[in-house]
C-alpha positions in Angstrom: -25.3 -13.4 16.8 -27.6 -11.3 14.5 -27.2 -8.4 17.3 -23.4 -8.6 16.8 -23.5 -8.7 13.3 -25.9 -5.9 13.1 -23.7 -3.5 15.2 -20.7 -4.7 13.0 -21.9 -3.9 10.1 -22.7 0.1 11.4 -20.1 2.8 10.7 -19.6 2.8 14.8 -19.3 -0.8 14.8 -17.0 -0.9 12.0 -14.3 2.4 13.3 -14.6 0.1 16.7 -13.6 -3.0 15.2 -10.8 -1.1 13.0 -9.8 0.4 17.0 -9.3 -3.2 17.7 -7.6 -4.7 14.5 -5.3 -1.4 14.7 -4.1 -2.6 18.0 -3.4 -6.2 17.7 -1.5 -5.2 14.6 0.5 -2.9 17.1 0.7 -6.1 19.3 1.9 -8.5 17.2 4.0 -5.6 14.9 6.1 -4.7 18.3 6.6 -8.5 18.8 7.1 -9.9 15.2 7.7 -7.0 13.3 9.4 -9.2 10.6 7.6 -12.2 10.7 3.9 -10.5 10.8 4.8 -8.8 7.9 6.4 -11.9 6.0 3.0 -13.9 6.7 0.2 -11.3 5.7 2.3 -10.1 2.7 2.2 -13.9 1.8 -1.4 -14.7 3.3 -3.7 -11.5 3.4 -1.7 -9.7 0.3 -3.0 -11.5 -2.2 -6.6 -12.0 -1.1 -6.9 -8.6 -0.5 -5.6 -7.4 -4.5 -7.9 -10.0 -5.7 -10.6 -8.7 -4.0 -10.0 -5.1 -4.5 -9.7 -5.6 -8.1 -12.7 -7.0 -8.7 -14.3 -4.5 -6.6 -12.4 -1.5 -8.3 -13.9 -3.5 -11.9 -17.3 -3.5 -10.8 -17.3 0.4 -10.1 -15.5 1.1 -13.6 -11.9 2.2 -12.0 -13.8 5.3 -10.4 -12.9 6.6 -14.0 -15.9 7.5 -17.1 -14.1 4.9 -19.4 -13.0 1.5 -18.2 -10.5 1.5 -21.3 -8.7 4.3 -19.4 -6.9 1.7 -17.3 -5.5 -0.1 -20.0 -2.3 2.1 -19.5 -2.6 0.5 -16.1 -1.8 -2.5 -17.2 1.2 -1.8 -19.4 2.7 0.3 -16.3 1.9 -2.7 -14.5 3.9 -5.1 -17.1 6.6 -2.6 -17.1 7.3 -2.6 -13.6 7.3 -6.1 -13.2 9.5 -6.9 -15.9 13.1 -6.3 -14.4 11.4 -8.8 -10.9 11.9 -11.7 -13.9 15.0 -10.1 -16.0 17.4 -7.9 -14.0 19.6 -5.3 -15.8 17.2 -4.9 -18.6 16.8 -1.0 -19.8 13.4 -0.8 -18.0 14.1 -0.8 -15.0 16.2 2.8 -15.2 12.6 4.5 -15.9 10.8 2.7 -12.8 10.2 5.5 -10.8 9.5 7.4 -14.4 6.5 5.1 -15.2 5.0 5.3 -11.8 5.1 9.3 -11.7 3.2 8.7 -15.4 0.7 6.4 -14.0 0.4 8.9 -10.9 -0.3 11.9 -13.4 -2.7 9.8 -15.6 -4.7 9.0 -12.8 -5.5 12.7 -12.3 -6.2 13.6 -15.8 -8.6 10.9 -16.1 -10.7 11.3 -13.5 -10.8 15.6 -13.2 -10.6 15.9 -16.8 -13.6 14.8 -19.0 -12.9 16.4 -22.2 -11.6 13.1 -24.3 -9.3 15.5 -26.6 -7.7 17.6 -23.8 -7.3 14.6 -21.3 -5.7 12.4 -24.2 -3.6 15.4 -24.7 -2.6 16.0 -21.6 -1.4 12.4 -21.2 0.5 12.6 -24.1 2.4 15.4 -22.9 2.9 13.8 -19.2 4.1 10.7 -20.9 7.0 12.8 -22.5 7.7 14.8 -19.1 7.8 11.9 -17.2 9.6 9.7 -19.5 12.5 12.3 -20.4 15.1 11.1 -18.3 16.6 8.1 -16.4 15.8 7.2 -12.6 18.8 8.9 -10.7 19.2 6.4 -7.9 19.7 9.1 -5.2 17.3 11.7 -6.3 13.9 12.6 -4.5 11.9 11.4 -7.4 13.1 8.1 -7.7 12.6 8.1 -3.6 9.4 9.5 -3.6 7.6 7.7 -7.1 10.0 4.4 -7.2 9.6 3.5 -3.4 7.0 5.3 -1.4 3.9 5.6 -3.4 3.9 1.8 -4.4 4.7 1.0 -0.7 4.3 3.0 2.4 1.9 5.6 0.9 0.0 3.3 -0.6 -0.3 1.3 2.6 -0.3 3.6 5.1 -0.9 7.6 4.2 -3.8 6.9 2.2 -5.2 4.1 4.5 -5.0 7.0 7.2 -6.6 9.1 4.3 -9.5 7.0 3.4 -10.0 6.4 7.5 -10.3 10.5 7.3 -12.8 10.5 4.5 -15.2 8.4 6.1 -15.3 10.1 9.6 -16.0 13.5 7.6 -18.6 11.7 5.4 -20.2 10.6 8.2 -19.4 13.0 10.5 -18.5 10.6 13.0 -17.3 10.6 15.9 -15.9 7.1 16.3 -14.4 7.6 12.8 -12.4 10.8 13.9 -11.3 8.4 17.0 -10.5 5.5 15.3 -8.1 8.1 12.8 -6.8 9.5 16.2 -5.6 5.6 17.0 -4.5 5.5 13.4 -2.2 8.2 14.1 -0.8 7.2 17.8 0.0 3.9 16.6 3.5 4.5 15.0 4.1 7.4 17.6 3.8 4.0 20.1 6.1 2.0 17.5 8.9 4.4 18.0 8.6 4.8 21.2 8.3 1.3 22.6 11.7 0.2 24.1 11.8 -4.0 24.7 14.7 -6.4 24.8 15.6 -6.2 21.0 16.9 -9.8 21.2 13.4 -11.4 20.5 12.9 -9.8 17.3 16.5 -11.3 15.9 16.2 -12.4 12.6 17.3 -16.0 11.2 18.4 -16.7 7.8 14.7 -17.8 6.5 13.6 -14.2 7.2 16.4 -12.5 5.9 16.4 -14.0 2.3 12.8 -13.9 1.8 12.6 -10.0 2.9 15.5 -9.2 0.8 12.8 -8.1 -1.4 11.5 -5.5 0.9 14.7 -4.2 2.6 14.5 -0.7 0.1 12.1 0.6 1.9 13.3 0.1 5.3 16.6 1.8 4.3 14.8 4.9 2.8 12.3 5.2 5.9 15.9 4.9 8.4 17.1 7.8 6.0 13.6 9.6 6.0 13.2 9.2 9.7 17.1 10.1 10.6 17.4 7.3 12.7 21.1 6.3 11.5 23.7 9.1 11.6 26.0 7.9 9.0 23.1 7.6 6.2 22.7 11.5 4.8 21.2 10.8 1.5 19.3 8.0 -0.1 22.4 7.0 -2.1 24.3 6.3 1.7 21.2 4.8 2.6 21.0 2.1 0.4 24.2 1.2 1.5 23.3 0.6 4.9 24.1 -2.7 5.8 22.5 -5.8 6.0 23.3 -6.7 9.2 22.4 -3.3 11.0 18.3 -3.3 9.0 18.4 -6.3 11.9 20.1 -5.6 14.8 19.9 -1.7 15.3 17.8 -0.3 17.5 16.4 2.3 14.9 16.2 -0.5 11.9 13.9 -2.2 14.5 11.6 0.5 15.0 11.1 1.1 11.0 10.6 -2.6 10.8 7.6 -2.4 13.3 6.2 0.8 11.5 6.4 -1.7 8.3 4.7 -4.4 9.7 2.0 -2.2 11.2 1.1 -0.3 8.1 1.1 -3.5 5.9 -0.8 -5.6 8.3 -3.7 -2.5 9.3 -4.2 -2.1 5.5 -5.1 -5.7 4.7 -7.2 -6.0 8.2 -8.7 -2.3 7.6 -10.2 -3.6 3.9 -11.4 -6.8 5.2 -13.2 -5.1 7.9 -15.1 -3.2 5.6 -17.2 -6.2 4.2 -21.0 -5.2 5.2 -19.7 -1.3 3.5 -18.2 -1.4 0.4 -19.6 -4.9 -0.3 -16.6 -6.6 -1.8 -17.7 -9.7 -1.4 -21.0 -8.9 -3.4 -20.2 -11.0 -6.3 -20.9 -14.2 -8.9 -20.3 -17.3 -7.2 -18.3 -18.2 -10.2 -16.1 -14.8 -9.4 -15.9 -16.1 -5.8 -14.5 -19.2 -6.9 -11.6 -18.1 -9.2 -10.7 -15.4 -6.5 -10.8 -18.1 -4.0 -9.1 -20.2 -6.4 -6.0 -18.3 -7.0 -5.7 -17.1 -3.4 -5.2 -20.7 -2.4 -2.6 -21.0 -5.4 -0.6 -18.0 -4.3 -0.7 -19.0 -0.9 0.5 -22.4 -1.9 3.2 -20.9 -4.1 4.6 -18.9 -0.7 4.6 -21.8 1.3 6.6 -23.8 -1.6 9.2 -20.8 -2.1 8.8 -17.3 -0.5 10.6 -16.1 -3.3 9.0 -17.5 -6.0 5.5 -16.5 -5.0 7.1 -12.7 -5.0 8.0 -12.8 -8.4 4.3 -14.5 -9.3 2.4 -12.4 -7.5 4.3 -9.1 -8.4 2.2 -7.9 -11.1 -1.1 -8.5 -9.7 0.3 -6.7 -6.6 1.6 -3.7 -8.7 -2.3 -3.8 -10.4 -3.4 -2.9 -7.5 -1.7 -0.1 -6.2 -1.9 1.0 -9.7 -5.8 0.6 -10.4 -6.7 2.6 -7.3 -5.2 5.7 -8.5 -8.1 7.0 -9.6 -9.9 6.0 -6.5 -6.9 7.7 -4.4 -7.9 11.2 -6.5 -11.5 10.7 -5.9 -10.9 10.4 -2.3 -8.3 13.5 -2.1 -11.2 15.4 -3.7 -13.6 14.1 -1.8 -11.5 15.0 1.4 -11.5 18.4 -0.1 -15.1 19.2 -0.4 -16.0 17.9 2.7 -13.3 19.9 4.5 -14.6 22.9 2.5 -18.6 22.0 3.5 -17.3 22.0 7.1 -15.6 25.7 7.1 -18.4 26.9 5.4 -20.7 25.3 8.6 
């Protein structure tokens, strides 16, 4: 047992494992593409932003002033607001308050001067917030659905896979990102009896929530002829996001990206140390990851609308570790042309 753990807790062991978790999450995505994603977005979602958080709060955001992230947390409340109250102003400046928060995690991390990175804020709070969401436009497409989603779970989990291997200048890290990368080829290719993955009711309601994103990534990936624009696309209809051949492969892509992230940050234990913590900060995460799960089980729905906020936190709160990382990805690409 201590020789398995040992090897586990190397960067080989660990791009090995991820090799592993990568394909059952290709196995089960394939399979289940809409219940796998139903059950760790109810399950491992919330254990993973409790977890995160604390280990983002322990390393000071990645930023030089921990009160930097307040704005964070009003983004955070922002965003969360129409979940609860639908048609209030707010929510026509969604995609405006992420492309702040996006900005603002920049400035504060590659700019140290306090006057010229408070400045600079300043004046991306008044570029971002000078106009409305247009529904159909690239920005609301690119801020309002992908970062918060698919690049948050997927692009930057590939990019953070990337960053290790050149840290470490491993081979079984540049493998496991060469897996990383094959998987979704394998999800769009894969042809099975499309009947097994038919959705009931149950499923349907409680991924209502969700069904945005599989309607721009059909747009994005031109897999529905009628749907030329993002407008078009959220009209796509209900019934074809379940049934159509091309709504089925983005569903699997969905389900693979969401379940790899969760797996990918719990397989970095003996790393990054997450777990490292106060009993007593054990305990409350613990705590409230039993309550969330609890409040899923009761109503799928309601535990959405509970958990939304702590699940926009997080996304939001590793902004600055996302710069860090691109940065990072930089020099080390830079330190390996100059080699």
């Amino acid at each position: 047992m201590n020789v398995l753990q040992k090897s586990l807790g190397t960067n080989e062991g660990i791009n090995y494992t991820n090799i592993i978790l990568m394909a059952l999450s290709l196995v089960f995505s394939v399979l289940l593409p809409f219940e796998t994603f139903l059950f760790v977005y109810a399950v491992l979602g919330p254990l993973h932003y409790l977890t995160e958080i604390s280990w983002l709060e322990k390393r000071s955001f990645f930023v030089t002033n921990k009160k930097d992230v307040i704005l964070f947390l009003v983004c955070g409340i922002l965003f969360t607001i129409p979940v609860f109250f639908s048609g209030t102003p707010i929510q026509f400046y969604l995609s405006r308050v992420m492309m702040l928060a996006v900005f603002y995690a920049a400035i504060i991390v590659l700019v140290k001067n306090n006057i010229l990175k408070y400045g600079l804020a300043v004046i991306f709070f008044f570029i971002s917030m000078a106009k409305k969401d247009d529904y159909s436009s690239s920005t609301f497409l690119f801020y309002g659905i992908l970062i918060p989603t698919i690049i948050h779970v997927f692009i930057f989990t590939g990019l953070f896979i990337l960053f290790g291997a050149l840290k470490t200048k491993s081979k079984s890290g540049l493998l496991s990102l060469l897996f990383f990368i094959i998987c979704p080829i394998i999800l769009f290719l894969v042809n099975i009896d499309y009947s097994i993955v038919q959705a009931g009711n149950y499923i349907k309601n409680n991924l209502a929530n969700f069904e945005i994103i599989n309607k721009s990534l059909i747009m994005l990936f031109g897999l529905d002829n009628s749907v030329t624009n993002l407008q078009s696309a959220l009209q796509i209809n209900k019934t074809i996001l379940y049934t159509s051949s091309g709504a089925i492969m983005v569903a699997r892509f969905i389900a693979f990206a969401y379940t790899y992230h969760y797996l990918n940050w719990f397989s970095k234990t003996s790393v990054i140390k997450w777990h490292d913590v106060s009993k007593k900060r054990m305990f409350v995460i613990l705590f409230l990851w039993i309550g969330s799960v609890v409040f899923y089980i009761i109503n799928y729905q309601l535990g959405f609308k509970i958990l939304f906020l702590l699940s926009i936190m997080h996304v939001l709160l590793e902004f600055p570790l996302n710069i860090v990382t691109l940065k990072g990805i930089g020099i080390e690409l830079k330190n390996l042309v100059r080699q």
